[in-house]
C-alpha positions as CSV (number, residue, x, y, z in Angstrom):
1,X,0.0,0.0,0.0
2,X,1.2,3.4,-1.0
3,X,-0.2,6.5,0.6
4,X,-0.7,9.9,-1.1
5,X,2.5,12.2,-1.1
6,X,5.0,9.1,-1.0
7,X,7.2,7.7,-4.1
8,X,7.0,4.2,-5.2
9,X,11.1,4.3,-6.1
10,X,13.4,5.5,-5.7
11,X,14.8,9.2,-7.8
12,X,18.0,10.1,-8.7
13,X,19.5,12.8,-6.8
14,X,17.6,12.1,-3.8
15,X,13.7,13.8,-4.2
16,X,12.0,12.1,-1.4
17,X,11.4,9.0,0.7
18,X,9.6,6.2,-0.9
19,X,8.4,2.9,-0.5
20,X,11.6,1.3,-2.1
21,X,13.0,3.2,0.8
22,X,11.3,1.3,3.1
23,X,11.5,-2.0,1.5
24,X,14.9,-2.1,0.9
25,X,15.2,-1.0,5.0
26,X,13.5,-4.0,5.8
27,X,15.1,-6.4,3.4
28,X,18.7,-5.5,1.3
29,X,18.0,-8.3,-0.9
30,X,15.4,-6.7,-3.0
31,X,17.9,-4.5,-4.4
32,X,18.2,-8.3,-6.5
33,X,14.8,-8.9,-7.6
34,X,14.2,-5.8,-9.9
35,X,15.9,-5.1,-12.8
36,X,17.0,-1.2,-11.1
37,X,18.2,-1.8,-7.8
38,X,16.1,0.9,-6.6
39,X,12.8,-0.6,-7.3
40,X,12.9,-2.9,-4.7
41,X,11.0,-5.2,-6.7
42,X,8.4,-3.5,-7.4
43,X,6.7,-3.9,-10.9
44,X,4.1,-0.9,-11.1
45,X,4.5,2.1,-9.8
46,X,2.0,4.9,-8.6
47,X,2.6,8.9,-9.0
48,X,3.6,10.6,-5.8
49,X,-0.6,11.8,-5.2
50,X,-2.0,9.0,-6.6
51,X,-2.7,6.3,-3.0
52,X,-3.3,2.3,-3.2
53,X,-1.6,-1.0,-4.3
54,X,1.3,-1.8,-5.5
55,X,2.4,-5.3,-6.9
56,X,6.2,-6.8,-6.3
57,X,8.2,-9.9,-6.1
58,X,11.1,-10.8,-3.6
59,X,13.1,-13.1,-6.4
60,X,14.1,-11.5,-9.9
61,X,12.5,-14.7,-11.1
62,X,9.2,-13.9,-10.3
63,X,9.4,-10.3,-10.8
64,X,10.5,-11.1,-14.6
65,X,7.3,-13.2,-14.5
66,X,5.1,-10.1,-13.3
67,X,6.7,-7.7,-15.3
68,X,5.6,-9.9,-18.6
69,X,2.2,-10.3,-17.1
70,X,2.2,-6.5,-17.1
71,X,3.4,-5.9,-20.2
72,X,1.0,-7.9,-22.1
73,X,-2.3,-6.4,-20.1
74,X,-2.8,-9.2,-18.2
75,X,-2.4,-7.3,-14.7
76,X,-5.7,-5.7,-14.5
77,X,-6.0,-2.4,-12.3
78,X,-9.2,-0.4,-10.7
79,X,-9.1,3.1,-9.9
80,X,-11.1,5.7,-8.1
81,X,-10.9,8.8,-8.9
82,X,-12.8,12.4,-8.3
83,X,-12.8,14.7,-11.4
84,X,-14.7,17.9,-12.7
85,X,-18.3,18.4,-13.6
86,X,-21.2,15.8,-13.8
87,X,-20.6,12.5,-15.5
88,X,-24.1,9.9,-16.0
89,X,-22.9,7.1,-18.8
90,X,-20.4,4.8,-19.1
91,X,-17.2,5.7,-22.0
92,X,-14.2,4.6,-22.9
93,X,-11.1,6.0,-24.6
94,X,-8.1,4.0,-26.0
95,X,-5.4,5.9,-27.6
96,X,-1.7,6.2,-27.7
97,X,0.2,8.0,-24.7
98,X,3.7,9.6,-25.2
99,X,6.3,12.3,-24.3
100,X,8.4,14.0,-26.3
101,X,11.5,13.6,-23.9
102,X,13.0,11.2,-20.9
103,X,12.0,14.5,-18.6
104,X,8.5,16.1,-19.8
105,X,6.6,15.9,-16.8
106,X,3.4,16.0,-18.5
107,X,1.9,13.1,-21.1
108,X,0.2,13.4,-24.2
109,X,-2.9,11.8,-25.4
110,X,-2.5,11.2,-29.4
111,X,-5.6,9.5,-30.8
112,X,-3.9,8.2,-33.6
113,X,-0.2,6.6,-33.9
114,X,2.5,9.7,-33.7
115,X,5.8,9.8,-35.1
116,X,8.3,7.5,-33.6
117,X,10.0,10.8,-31.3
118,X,6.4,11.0,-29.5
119,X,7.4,7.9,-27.7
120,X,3.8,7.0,-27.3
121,X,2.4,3.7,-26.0
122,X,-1.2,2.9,-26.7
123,X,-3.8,2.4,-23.6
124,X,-6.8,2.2,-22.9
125,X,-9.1,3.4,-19.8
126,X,-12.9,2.6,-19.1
127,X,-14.6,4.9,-17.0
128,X,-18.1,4.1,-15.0
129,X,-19.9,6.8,-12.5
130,X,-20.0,5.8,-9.1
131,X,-21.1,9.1,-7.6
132,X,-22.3,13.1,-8.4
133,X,-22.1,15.6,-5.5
134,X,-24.4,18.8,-7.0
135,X,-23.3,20.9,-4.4
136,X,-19.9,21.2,-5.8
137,X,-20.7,19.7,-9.1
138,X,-17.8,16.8,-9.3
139,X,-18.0,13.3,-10.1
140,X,-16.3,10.2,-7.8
141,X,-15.8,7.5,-11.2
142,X,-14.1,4.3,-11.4
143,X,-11.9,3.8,-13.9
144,X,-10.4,0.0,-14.9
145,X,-6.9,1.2,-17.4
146,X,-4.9,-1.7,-19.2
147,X,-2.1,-1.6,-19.2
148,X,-2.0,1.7,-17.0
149,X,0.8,3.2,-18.8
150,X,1.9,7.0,-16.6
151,X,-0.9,9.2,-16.1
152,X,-3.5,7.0,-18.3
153,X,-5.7,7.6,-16.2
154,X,-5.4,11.2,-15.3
155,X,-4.6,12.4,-19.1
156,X,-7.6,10.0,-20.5
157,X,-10.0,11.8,-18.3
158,X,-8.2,15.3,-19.0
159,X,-8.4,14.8,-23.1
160,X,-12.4,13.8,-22.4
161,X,-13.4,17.2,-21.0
162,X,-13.4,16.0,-17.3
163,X,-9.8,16.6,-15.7
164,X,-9.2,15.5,-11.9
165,X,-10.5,18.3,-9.1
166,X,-7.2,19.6,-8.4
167,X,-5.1,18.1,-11.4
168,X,-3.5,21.4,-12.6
169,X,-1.0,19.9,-14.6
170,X,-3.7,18.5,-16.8
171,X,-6.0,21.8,-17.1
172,X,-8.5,21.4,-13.6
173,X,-9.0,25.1,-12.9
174,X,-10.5,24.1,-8.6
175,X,-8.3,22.6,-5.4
176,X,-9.6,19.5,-3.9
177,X,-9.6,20.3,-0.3
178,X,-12.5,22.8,-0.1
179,X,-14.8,19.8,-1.2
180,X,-13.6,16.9,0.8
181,X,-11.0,18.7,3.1
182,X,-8.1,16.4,2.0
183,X,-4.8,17.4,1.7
184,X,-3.6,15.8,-1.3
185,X,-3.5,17.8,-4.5
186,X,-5.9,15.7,-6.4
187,X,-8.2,11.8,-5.7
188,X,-6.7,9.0,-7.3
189,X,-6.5,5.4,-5.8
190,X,-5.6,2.4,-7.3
191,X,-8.1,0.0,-5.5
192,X,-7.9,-2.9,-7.2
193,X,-5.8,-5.3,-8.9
194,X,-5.4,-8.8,-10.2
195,X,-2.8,-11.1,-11.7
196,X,-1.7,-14.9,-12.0
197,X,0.5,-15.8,-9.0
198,X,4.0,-17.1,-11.3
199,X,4.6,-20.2,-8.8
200,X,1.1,-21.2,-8.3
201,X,-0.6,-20.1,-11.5
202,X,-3.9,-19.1,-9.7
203,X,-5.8,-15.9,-10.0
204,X,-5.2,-13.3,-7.3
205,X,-6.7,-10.4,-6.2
206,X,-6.0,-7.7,-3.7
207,X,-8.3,-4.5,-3.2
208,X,-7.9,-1.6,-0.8
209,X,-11.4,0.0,-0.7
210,X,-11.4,3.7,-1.8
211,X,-14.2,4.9,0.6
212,X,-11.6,4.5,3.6
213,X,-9.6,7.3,1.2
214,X,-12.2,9.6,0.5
215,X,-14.0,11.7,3.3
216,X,-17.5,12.9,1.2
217,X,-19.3,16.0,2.6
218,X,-22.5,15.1,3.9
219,X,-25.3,16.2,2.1
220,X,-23.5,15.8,-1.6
């Protein structure tokens, strides 16, 4: 589990503690079982507001497994996430997601395939409504992304008209913490996510539920 405002590796030049961090503290070893040392195993990774599961390995072995199951879509992920205006149906967006260089901080949503210096990956994110609050017009949605390439989720919903409260980078215009009092920049939570265990080769599942993430106002 990752909470909001914490790294999932570890960044050159220092930048923060992180979860690796912590791993690593508690076992050297993992330093092995990723293919960067400061990984600590992990295979996914989370931006720094974004709260909820990771997935890693203790062996290179398996974490080769993982990563492959990634890869190919076959680790599925669940978000919630809290984002601007009123949203009633169902939609879906696949596209290709890229950055023009190794340090844009910011992805782009191309809808068809760019030129090779785009760097662009293609993904593709469902979103369902969970819940409208009409006092502060703002939508809690779920989103299911395969393969959940960086910022899918937030960019997807950005390039549909319906940016994350708070989500500057990607054009949101309000702050989050008026409407639920949190102070994290923006909602996002990875709640769900499922893959084939590599020894056992049974389905697992792990979910951390978003409603213990997300104080609502009363009355929304």
């Amino acid at each position: 589990y990752k909470p909001a405002g914490a790294h999932s590796v570890q960044l050159r030049k220092g930048g923060g503690w992180s979860i690796a961090d912590e791993l690593l503290r508690e076992n050297p070893s993992l330093g092995q079982a990723s293919e960067k040392p400061g990984d600590a195993g992990l295979v996914n990774r989370l931006d720094e507001e974004t709260s909820g599961i990771l997935l890693g390995a203790t062996s290179r072995s398996v974490w080769d497994k993982l990563y492959k199951q990634a890869l190919n879509g076959e680790v599925h992920k669940r978000y919630a996430l809290l984002v601007e205006g009123r949203v009633t149906k169902e939609f879906s967006i696949t596209s290709f997601i890229g950055t023009p260089n190794r340090g844009a901080h910011k992805v782009k949503v191309y809808e068809k395939r760019p030129p090779s210096w785009a760097r662009a990956l293609e993904g593709t994110t469902k979103y369902t409504p969970h819940l409208h609050l009409p006092i502060h017009n703002v939508s809690l949605l779920l989103a299911e992304a395969s393969p959940a390439r960086r910022h899918q989720v937030r960019a997807h919903a950005a390039h549909l008209g319906v940016p994350l409260v708070g989500d500057s980078l990607y054009g949101s215009t309000r702050a989050l913490p008026p409407i639920v009092g949190a102070s994290r920049r923006f909602f996002l939570h990875a709640y769900y996510i499922s893959f084939r265990h590599p020894i056992f080769d049974r389905e697992i599942v792990v979910e951390s539920p978003f409603e213990k993430e997300l104080i609502l106002p009363q009355g929304g």
